[in-house]
C-alpha positions as CSV (number, residue, x, y, z in Angstrom):
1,X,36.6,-13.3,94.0
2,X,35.4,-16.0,91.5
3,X,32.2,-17.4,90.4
4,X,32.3,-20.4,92.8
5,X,32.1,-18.2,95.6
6,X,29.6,-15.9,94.3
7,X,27.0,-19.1,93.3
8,X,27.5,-20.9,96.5
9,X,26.6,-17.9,98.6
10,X,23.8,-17.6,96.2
11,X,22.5,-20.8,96.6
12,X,22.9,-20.5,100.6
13,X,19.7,-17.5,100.1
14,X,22.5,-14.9,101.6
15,X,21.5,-11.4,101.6
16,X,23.2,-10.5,98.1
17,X,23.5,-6.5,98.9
18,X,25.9,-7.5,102.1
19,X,27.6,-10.3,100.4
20,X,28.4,-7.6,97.6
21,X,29.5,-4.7,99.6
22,X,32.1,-6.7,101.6
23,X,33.6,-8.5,99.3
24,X,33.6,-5.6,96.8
25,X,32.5,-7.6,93.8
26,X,31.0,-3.9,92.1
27,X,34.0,-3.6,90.4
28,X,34.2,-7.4,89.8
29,X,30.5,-6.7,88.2
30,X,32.1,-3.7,86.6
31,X,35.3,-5.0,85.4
32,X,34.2,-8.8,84.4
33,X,30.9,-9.0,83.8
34,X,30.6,-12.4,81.6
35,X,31.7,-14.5,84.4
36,X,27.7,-15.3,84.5
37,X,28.1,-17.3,81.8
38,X,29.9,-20.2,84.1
39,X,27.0,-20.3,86.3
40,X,24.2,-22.4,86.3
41,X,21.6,-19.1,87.3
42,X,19.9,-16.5,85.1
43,X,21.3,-13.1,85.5
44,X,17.4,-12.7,86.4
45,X,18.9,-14.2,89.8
46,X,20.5,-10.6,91.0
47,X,18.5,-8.0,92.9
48,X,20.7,-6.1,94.9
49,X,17.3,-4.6,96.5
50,X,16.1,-7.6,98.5
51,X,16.9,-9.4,101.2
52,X,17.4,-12.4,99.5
53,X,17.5,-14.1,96.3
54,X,15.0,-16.2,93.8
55,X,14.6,-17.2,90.3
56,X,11.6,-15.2,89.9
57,X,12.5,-11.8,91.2
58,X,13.3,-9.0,88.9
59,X,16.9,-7.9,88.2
60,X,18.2,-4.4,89.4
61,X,21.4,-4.9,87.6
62,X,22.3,-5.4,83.9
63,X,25.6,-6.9,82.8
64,X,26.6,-7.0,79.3
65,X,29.8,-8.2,77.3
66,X,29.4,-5.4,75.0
67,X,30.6,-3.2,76.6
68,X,33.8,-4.5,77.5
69,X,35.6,-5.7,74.0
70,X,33.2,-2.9,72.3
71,X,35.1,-1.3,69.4
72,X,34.2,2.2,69.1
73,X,35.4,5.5,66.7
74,X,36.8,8.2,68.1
75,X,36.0,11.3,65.8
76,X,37.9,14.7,65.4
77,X,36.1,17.3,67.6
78,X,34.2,20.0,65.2
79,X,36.7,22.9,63.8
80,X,36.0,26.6,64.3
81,X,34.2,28.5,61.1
82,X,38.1,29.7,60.2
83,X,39.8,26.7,60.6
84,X,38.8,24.1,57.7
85,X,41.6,21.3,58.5
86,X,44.1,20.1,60.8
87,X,47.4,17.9,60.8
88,X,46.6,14.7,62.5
89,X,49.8,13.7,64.6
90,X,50.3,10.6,66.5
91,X,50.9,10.3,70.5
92,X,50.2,6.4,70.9
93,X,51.0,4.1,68.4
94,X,48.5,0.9,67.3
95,X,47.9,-1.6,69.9
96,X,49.1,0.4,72.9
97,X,46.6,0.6,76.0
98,X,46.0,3.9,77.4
99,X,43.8,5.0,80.0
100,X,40.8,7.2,80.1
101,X,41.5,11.1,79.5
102,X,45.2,10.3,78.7
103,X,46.2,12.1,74.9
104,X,46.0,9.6,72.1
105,X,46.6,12.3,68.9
106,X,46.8,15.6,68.3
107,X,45.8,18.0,65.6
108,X,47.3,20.8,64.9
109,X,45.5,23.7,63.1
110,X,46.3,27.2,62.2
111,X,45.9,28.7,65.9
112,X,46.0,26.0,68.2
113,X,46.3,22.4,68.9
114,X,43.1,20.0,69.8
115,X,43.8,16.8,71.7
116,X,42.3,13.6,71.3
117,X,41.9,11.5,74.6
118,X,40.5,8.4,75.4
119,X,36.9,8.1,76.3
120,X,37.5,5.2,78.7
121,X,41.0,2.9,79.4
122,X,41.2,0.5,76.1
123,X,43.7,-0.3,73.5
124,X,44.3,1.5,70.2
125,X,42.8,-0.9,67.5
126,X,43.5,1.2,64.2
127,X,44.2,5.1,62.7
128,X,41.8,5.7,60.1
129,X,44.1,8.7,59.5
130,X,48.1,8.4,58.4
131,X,50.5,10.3,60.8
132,X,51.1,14.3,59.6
133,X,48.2,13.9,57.5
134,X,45.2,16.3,56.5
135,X,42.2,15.4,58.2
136,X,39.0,17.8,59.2
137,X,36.3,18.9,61.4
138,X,33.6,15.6,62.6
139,X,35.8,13.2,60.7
140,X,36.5,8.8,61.3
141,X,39.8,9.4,63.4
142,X,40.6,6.2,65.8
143,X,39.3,2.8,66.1
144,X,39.4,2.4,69.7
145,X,38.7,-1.1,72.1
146,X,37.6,-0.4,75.4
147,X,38.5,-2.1,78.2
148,X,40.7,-4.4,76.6
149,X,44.4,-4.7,77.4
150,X,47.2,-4.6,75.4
151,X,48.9,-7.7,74.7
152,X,52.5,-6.3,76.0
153,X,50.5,-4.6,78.8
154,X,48.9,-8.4,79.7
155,X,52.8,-9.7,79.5
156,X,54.4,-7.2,82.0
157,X,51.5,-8.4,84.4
158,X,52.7,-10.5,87.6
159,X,52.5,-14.7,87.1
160,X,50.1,-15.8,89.3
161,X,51.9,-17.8,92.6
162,X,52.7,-20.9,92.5
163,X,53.4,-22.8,95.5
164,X,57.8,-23.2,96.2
165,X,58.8,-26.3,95.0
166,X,61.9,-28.2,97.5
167,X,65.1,-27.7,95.7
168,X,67.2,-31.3,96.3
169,X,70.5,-30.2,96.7
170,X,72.2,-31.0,93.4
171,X,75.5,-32.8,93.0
172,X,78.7,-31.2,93.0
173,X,80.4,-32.3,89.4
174,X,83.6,-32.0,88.8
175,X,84.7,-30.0,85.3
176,X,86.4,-31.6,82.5
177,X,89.5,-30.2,82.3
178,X,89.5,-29.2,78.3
179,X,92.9,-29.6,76.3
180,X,94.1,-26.1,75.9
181,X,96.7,-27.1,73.3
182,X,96.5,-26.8,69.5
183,X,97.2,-29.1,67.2
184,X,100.5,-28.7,65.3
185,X,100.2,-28.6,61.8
186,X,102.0,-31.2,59.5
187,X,101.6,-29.5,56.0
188,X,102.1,-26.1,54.5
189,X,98.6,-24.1,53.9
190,X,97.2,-24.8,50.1
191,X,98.3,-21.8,48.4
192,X,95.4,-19.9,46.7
193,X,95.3,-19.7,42.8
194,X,96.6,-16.6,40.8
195,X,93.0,-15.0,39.4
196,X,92.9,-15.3,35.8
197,X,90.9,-12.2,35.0
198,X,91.0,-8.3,36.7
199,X,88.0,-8.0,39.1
200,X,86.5,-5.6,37.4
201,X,87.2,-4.0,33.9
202,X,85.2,-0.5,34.5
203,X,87.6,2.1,35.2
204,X,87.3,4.1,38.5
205,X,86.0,7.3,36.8
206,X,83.1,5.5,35.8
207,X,81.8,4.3,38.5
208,X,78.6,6.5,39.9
209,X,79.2,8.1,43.2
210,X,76.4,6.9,45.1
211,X,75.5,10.0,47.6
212,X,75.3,9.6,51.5
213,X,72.0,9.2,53.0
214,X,71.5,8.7,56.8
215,X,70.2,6.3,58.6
216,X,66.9,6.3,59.3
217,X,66.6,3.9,61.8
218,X,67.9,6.5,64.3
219,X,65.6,9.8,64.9
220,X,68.5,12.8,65.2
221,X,67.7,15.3,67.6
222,X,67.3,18.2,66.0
223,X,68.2,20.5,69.4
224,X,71.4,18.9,69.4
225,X,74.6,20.0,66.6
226,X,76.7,16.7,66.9
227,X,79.1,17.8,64.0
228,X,78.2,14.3,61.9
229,X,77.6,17.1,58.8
230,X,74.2,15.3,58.5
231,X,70.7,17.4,57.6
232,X,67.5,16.3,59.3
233,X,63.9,17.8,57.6
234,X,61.1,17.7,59.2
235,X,57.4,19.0,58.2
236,X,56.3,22.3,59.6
237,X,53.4,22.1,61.6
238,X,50.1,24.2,60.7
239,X,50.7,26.9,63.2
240,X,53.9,27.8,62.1
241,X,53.1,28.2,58.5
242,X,50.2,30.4,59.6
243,X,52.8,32.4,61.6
244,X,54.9,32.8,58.6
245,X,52.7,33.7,56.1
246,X,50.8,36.0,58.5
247,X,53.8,38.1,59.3
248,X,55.2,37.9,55.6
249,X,51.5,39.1,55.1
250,X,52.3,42.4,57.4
251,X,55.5,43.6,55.7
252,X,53.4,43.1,52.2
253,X,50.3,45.4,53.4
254,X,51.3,47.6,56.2
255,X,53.3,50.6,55.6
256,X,55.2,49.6,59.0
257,X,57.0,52.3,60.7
258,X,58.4,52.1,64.6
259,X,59.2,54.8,66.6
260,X,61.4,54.4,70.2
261,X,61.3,55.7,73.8
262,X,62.8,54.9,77.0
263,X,61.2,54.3,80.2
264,X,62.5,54.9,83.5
265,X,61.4,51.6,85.4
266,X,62.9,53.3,89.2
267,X,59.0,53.8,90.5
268,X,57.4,51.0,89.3
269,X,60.1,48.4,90.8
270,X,59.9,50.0,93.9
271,X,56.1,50.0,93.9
272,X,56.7,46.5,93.1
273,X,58.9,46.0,96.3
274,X,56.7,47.6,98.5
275,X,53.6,46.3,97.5
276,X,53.8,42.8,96.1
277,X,53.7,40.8,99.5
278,X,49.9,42.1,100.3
279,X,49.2,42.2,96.5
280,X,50.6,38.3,96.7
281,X,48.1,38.0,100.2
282,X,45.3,39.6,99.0
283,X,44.7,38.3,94.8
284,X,46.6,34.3,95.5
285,X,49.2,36.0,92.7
286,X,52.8,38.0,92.0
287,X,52.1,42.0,90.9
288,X,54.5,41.7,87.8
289,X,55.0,44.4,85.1
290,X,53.0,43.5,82.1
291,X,49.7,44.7,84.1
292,X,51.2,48.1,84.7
293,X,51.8,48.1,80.3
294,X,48.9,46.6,79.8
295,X,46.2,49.1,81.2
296,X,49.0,52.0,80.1
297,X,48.4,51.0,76.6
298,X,44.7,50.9,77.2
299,X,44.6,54.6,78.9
300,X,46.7,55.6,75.8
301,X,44.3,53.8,73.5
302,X,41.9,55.7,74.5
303,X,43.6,58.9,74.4
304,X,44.8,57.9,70.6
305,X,41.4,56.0,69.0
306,X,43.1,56.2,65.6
307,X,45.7,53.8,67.2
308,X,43.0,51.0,68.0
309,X,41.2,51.4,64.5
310,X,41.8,49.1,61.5
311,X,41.7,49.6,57.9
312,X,38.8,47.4,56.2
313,X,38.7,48.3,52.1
314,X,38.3,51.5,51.6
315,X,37.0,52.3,55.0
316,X,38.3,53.3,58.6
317,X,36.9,50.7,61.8
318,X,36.8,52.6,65.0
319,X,36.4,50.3,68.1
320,X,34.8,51.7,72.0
321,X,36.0,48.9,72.9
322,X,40.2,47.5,74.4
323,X,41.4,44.0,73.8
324,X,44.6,43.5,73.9
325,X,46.6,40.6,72.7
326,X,49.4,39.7,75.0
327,X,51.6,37.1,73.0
328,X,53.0,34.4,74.4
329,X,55.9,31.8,73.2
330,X,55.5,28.3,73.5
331,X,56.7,25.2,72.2
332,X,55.2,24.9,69.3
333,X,55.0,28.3,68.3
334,X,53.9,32.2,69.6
335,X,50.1,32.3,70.6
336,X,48.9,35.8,71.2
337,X,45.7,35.3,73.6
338,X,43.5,38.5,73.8
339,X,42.5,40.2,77.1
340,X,38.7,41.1,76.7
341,X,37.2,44.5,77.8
342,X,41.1,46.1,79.0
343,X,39.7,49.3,79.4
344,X,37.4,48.4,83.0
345,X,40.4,46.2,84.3
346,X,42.5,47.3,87.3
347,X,46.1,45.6,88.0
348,X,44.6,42.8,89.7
349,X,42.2,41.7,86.9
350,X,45.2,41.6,84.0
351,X,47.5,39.8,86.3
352,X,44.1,37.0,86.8
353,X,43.8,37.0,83.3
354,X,47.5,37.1,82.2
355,X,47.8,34.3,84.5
356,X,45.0,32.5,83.6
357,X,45.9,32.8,79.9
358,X,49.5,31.3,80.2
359,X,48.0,28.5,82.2
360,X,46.0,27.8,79.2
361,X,48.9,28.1,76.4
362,X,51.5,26.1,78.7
363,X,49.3,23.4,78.8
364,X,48.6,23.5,75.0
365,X,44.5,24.1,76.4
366,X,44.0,27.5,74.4
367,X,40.8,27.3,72.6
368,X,39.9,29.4,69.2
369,X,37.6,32.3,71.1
370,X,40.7,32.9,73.5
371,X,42.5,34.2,70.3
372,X,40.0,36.0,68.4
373,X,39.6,39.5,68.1
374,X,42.2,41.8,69.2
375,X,42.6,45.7,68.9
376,X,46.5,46.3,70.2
377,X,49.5,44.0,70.8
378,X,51.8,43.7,73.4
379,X,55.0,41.7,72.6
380,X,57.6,41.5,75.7
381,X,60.9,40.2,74.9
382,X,62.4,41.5,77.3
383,X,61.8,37.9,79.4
384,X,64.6,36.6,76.9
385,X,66.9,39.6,77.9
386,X,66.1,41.8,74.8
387,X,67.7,44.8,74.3
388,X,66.3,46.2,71.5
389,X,64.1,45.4,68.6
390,X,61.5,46.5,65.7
391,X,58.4,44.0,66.8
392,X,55.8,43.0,63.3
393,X,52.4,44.1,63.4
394,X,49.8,41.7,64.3
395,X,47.2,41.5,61.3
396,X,44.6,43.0,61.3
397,X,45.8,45.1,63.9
398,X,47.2,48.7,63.1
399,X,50.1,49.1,66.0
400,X,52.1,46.4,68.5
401,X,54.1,47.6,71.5
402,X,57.6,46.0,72.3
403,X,58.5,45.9,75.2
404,X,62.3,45.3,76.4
405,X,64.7,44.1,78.8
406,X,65.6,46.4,81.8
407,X,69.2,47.2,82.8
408,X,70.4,49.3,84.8
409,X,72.6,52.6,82.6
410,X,73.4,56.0,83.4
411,X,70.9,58.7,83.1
412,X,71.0,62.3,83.2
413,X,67.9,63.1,85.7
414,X,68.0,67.1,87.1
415,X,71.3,68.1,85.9
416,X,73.1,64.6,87.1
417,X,74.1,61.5,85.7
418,X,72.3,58.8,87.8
419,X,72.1,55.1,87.4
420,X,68.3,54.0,87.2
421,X,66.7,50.8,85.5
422,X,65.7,51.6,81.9
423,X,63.6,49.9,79.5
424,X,63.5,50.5,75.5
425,X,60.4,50.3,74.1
426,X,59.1,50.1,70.4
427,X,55.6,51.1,68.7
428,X,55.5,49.7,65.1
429,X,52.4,51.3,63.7
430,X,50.8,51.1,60.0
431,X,51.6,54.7,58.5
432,X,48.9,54.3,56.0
433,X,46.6,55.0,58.9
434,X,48.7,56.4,61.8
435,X,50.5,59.3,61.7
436,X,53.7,59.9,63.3
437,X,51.9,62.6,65.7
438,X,49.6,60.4,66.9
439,X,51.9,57.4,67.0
440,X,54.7,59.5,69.3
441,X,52.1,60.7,71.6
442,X,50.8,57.1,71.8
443,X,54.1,56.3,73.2
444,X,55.0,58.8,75.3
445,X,51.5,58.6,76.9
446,X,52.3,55.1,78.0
447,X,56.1,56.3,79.2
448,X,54.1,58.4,81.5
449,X,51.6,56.0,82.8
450,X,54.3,53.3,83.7
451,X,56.8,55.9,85.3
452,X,54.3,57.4,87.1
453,X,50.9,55.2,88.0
454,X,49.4,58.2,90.2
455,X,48.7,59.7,86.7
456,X,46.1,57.0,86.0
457,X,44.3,57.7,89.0
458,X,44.4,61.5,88.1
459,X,43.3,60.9,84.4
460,X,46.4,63.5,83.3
């Protein structure tokens, strides 16, 4: 569709609101709007309303260049009250076209990552911001033209046709045969002369050792060992220096302690069995294990208060209230995302949220409220095949729960040695506040509740 075609059907009094609907020039409109300024009529001249067209009828339709080749800035999105900055990391580099909603940057703050995508498609015009630097809440990020095209973008597009020249057939020419032989040489080679001084007078212990450095051309992976003895440093990003320095913060303050149990997993795998096809039917989802710890540790957490309380100053916070922080490993670091209100949930409504949570965290969509608060920890690493371990508390949390691997071992179970699944489990709790009474009955209150879910529906 070109302007010719457009003014001669304008000039012929068509009806414009047909002519424009078959021959779809919306998006021509849309996408090219200054092609107006090769014809001879007024934009006035469009009224997609009438039946036909005049000089003197009002327009329905405004086109505008500015739109088009419009530079606009792209701000960082506003920072939650705890979060004062971010690390501003490039995803497209200058002068690369990207399309609207794909990722141009990220930042990276203490508990999550924010992504920056394109508000329309466009090309990258400038960073007001260098790579892996500081940058905060409301701030100049990204010059950004829209609807322009990228000049490498523009090259990779098709040539328009041209109509197939006839090839004449060309003329067969014969090839020189080239001489293949050298010439012989008459004369001996000039011999070269005998230097007069040594090439260098500084003895060899005197010369500085210069020290390796690798190239930096070439970006080593850093989930490879090659065996080139070469060292690669890169910066850590926000969320793992929180991560450090909050559980460096937790051996410093918390008189940590963990006591151990073992859990016979025999019932719950075969209520698994039995149950998770209409469990899968009826709630669109697998029944795994973590709901069956989850809502144990919220029927023990309200058997043991003290466990859920937190020490503020000088004073004791007791909560009437479950939220449990499930955490969660990604690639950029371990989120723990907290499951609101634990206490009213059934199995169904921790494996929607569980679900619904890793959804977020895979996908890198977590946002700040998703990880506030918290009264009790779960950590499960048994999905890495964990045997055993001493999990950190989770500031400003009191206890965490590890959970384990399951094997299968020999147990003694009425008088005989059996083999059943077990599971280890681990309760690191702060013994300023928790005693170990209250912290071994914590534990063994969950041991019963996962061997034996008919005692949650008993309240014993």
């Amino acid at each position: 569709m070109n302007s010719r075609l457009i003014l001669n059907s304008l000039k012929k009094g068509s009806n414009i609101s047909k002519f424009l609907a078959t021959n779809n020039v919306t998006k021509v409109v849309s996408y090219k709007a200054n092609f107006l300024s090769s014809l001879s009529y007024s934009p006035k001249c469009l009224n997609l309303t009438g039946p036909a067209i005049t000089r003197n009828q009002q327009s329905s339709i405004h086109l505008s260049n500015v739109f088009l080749n419009e530079i606009i800035t792209i701000e960082s999105p506003v920072f939650a009250e705890s979060i004062s900055e971010g690390n501003f990391v490039y995803v497209k580099q200058v002068g690369e076209s990207v399309k609207a909603g794909e990722i141009i940057a990220n930042i990276e703050t203490d508990k999550t990552i924010l992504e920056l995508k394109a508000p329309q498609d466009g090309v990258i015009e400038e960073y007001l911001v260098e790579d892996n630097s500081s940058i905060k809440g409301k701030s100049p990020a990204i010059k950004f033209k829209v609807g322009a095209v990228s000049g490498q973008s523009a090259a990779n597009a098709e040539p328009v046709s041209k109509p197939v020249e006839e090839k004449k057939p060309e003329e067969k020419k014969e090839p020189k045969q080239e001489s293949t032989q050298t010439p012989i040489p008459t004369s001996m080679p000039e011999i070269p002369p005998k230097p007069q001084q040594p090439i260098s007078s500084v003895p060899i212990s005197q010369i500085p050792v210069v020290p390796f450095t690798p190239s930096t051309t070439q970006q080593a992976d850093i989930n490879k060992i090659s065996g080139t003895r070469n060292e690669t440093r890169i910066k850590m990003n926000r969320m793992r220096q929180t991560i450090a320095n909050r559980l460096k913060t937790a051996q410093n303050t918390c008189a940590m302690l963990t006591t151990f149990n073992e859990i016979n997993m025999g019932n719950l795998v075969d209520l698994r069995k039995t149950y998770n096809d209409q469990f899968q039917k009826r709630h669109k989802l697998k029944l795994g294990f973590m709901s069956a710890f989850v809502k144990a540790s919220a029927t023990a957490l309200m058997d043991q208060p003290v466990v859920n309380a937190v020490i503020e100053n000088n004073e004791i916070v007791y909560r009437d209230y479950v939220d449990i922080s499930v955490a969660v490993a990604t690639p950029k670091g371990l989120v723990v995302p907290v499951l609101r209100n634990v206490e009213k949930m059934n199995y169904a409504d921790i494996e929607k949220e569980i679900a619904a949570l890793g959804e977020k965290a895979r996908n890198n969509s977590l946002a700040i409220e998703d990880m506030q608060g918290g009264t009790f920890t779960i950590s499960n690493g048994g999905v890495f095949g964990s045997l055993f371990g001493t999990p950190i508390i989770n500031l400003p949390q009191s206890a965490i729960l590890g959970m384990h691997g399951i094997f299968d071992r020999p147990v003694a179970i009425n008088g005989q040695v059996v083999i059943r699944p077990m599971m280890y489990v681990a309760l690191t709790y702060d013994h300023r506040l928790i005693d170990g009474r209250e912290a071994v009955t914590f534990l063994r209150k969950i041991k019963s509740a996962v061997e034996d879910p008919r005692t949650l529906l008993l309240d014993i």
